[in-house]
N, C-alpha and C positions, 0 to 999 in steps of 0.2 A: 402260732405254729410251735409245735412241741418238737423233743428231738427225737428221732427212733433210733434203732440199732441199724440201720443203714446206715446212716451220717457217717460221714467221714469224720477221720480225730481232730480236735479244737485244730486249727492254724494261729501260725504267728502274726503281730502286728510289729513290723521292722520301722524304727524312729533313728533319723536321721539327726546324732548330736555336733553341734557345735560350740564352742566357747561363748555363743551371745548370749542374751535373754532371752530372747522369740526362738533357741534352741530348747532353754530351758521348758517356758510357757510349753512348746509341742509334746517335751517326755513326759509332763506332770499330764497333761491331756493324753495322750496316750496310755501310760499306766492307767488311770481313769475307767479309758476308753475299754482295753484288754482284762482288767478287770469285771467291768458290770458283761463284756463275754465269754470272760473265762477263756482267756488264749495265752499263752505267751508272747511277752515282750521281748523282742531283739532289739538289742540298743546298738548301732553303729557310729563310730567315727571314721574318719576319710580325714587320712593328718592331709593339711595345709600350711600354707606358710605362716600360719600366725603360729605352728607349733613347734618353729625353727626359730633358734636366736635371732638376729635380724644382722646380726654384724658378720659381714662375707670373709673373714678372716677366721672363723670360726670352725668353718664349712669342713667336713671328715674328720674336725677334729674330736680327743675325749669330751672336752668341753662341749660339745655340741650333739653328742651321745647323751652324755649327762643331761647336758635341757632339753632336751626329746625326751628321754627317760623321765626326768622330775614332770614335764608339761603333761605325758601322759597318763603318766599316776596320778596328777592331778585333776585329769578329765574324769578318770575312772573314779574318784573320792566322790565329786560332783554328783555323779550321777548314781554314786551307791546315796547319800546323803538327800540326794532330790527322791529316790524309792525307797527312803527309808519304811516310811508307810506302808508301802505296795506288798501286799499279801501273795499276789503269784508269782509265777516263775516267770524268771528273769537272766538275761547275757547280755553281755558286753563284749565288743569286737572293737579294735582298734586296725584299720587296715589305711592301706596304702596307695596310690594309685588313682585313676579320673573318677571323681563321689557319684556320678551320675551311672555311669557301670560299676561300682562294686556295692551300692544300695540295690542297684535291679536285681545284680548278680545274684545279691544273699538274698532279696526277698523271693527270684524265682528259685531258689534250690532248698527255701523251705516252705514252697509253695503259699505265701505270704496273704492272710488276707484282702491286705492295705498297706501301704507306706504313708509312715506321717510326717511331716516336717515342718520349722518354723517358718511363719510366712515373713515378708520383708520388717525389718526394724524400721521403728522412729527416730527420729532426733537428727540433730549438725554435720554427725557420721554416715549416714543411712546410705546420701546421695554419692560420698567418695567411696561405699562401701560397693553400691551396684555399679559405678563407673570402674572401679578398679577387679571387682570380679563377680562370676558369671553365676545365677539366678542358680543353684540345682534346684529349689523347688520349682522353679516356672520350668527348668527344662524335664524335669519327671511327670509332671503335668503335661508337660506334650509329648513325651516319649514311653514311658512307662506302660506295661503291659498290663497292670493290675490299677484297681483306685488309688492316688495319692490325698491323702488329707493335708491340707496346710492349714495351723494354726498360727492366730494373729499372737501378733509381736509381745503380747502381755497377758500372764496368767489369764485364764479364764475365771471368774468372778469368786470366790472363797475360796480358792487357793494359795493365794498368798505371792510374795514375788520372788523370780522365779532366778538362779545366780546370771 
């Protein structure tokens, strides 16, 4: 199927980052993906508690500005350095709030043609990681308005691995 000048303009493909590997594995397969269709990549993050000091003594303070601030520009390095490659165009959003509506949120207001996100981790951690919090790929997979892709926990094969 070829394009015409009907078609609508490329859409984005919005990727769900977080701090694991199986976040990585998803952006590098996503770039990938948005490249061989020529769409833009939306890169989102939805801060969590891993991107807060952990010491509740902390909590409003400078100090805790600061590592919010350092954590975030850290995320952002991550994932300019994981697209180093990546020949299209590309954003980063760093937001706030429940991940499961403000992924929906930004993939329905750029009329998105997919969300991708890492699927569950391996290893010692995996099991206290789903006990202690809640699935957003399994719940965009049952709630989401458009296709979710979940990629497994580890680069996908010549890509290398993944931070």
């Amino acid at each position: 199927m070829s394009p015409s000048s009907e078609d609508p303009a490329p859409r984005d493909l919005v990727v769900g980052f977080e701090t694991y590997a199986r976040s990585g594995a998803a952006l590098v397969f996503a770039a990938d993906l948005a490249g061989r269709l020529r769409v833009r990549l939306r890169v989102v993050h939805v801060q969590d508690s891993a991107d807060h000091p952990s010491d509740p003594d902390l909590a409003g303070s400078d100090l805790e500005a600061r590592y919010v601030r350092d954590t975030l520009a850290g995320h952002r390095a991550d994932v300019a350095g994981l697209l180093a490659d990546f020949a299209g165009e590309w954003s980063y959003a760093d937001e706030s709030g429940d991940a499961l509506r403000r992924i929906t949120a930004i993939a329905h207001d750029c009329d998105a043609l997919m969300i991708v996100v890492g699927g569950p981790g391996t290893g010692p951690g995996t099991l206290l990681h789903r006990w202690s919090e809640r699935s957003v790929a399994k719940e965009l997979a049952g709630h989401a308005e458009r296709p979710v892709l979940v990629v497994p926990g580890r680069p996908p094969p010549g890509h290398g691995d993944a931070h």
